[in-house]
N, C-alpha and C positions, 0 to 999 in steps of 0.2 A: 494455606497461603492464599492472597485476596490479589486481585488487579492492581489494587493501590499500593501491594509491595513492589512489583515488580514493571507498572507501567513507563514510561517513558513523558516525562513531563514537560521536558525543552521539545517543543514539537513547530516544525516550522510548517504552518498554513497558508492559503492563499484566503482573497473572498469571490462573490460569485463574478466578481468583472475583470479579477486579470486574467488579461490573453494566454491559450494555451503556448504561445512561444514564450513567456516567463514562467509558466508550468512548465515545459519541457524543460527548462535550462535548470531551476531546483532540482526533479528529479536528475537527470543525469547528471548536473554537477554536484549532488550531495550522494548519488547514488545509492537512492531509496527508490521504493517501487510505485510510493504512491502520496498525495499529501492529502490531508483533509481541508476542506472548501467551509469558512465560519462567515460569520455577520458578525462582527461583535466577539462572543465568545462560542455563540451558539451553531454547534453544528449544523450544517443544511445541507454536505455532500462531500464524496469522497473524489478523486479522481487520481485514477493508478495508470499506470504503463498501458494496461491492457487494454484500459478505456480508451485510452488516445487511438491505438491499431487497431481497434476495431473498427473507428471511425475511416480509416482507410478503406475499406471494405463497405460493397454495396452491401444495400439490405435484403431481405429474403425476395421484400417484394422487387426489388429494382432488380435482381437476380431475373427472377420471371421475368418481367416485363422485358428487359432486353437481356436477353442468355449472351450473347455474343458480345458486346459491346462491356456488359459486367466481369466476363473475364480478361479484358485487358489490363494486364497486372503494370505494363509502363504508365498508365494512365491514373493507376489507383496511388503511384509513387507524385505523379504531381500530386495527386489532393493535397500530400501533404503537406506543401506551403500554403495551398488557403486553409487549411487546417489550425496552424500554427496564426490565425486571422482571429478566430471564435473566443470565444469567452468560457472560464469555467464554468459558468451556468449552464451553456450549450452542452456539453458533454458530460457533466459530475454526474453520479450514479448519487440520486437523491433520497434511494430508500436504503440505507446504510444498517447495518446491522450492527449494533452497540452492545454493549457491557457497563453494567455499575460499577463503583470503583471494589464494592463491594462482592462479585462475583468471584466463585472459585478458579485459582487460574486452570485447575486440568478442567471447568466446567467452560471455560475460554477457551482450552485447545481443541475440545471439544466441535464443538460450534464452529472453529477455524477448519478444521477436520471433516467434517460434512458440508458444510457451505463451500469448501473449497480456496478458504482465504488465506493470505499470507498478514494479516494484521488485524486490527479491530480498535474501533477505537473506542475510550473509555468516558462517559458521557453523567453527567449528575442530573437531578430527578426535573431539571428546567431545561435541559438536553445540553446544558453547556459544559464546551470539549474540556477533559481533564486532562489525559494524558492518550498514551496509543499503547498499545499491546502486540507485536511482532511475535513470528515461532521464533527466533532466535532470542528473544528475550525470555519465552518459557524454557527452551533449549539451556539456557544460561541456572534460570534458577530451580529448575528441577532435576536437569543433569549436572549440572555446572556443579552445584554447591556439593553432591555426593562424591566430587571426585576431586582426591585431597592432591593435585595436581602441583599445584605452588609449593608444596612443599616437600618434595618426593624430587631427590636428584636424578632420580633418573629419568625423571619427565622432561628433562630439564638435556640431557644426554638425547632422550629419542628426537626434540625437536632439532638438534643442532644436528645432527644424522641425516633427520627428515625434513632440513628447509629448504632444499631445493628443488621438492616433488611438490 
């Protein structure tokens, strides 16, 4: 199985100048973890969750430089509205790690697995974005399809037992 079985093709992006307050409001209103940053078609950065809170947070150096003042955690809660000021380009993680549509997907989960990621996006040999590749979408087509679920009454019996947990 290849990326291109199993990517995700309706992918909704930003580019490098919208403000991260209309990145914030895609992710948690589509509640996704992260969107890809394009020009055009062509990918030039990622920006997830994590990028955003990080940017709450001093940096190692501003750490040093004032210890005292860097732990004021009510202080680091305002950045976040001039945070929500910046631009995707200020904050996107611009060295992204890609996949051809061509790649194996366990050679995908892989790479998600050591790197630490929860997506990947799917990129053609001009770098432009094809689709995205999420663990739930491996999850879907490598577990998913072995397990004849849909059609097994009893699966069908455990959920209604197990909807309220």
């Amino acid at each position: 199985m290849k990326a291109k079985d199993i990517m995700q093709r309706q992918i909704v992006t930003v580019t490098s100048d919208t403000k991260l307050s209309e990145v914030g409001k895609i992710i948690f209103g589509l509640q996704i973890a992260g969107v890809p940053v394009v020009e055009g078609k062509k990918l030039v950065g990622l920006i997830t969750q994590t990028d955003i809170l990080h940017k709450l947070y001093p940096s190692y150096q501003e750490f040093m430089e004032d210890y005292v003042h860097a732990k004021d955690f009510e202080a680091m809660e305002e950045v976040a509205g001039k945070l929500l000021d910046l631009s995707a380009s200020d904050i996107m993680n611009k060295n992204v790690t890609t996949v051809s549509s061509d790649t194996a997907v366990m050679r995908v989960q892989s790479l998600m697995l050591t790197k630490g990621f929860g997506r990947v996006p799917v990129i053609d040999a001009k770098g432009n974005l094809l689709g995205i590749i999420s663990q739930g979408d491996i999850f879907r087509a490598v577990v998913g399809q072995r397990l004849p679920l849909e059609e097994e009454e009893s699966f069908y019996d455990w959920v209604a037992r197990h909807y309220d947990l």
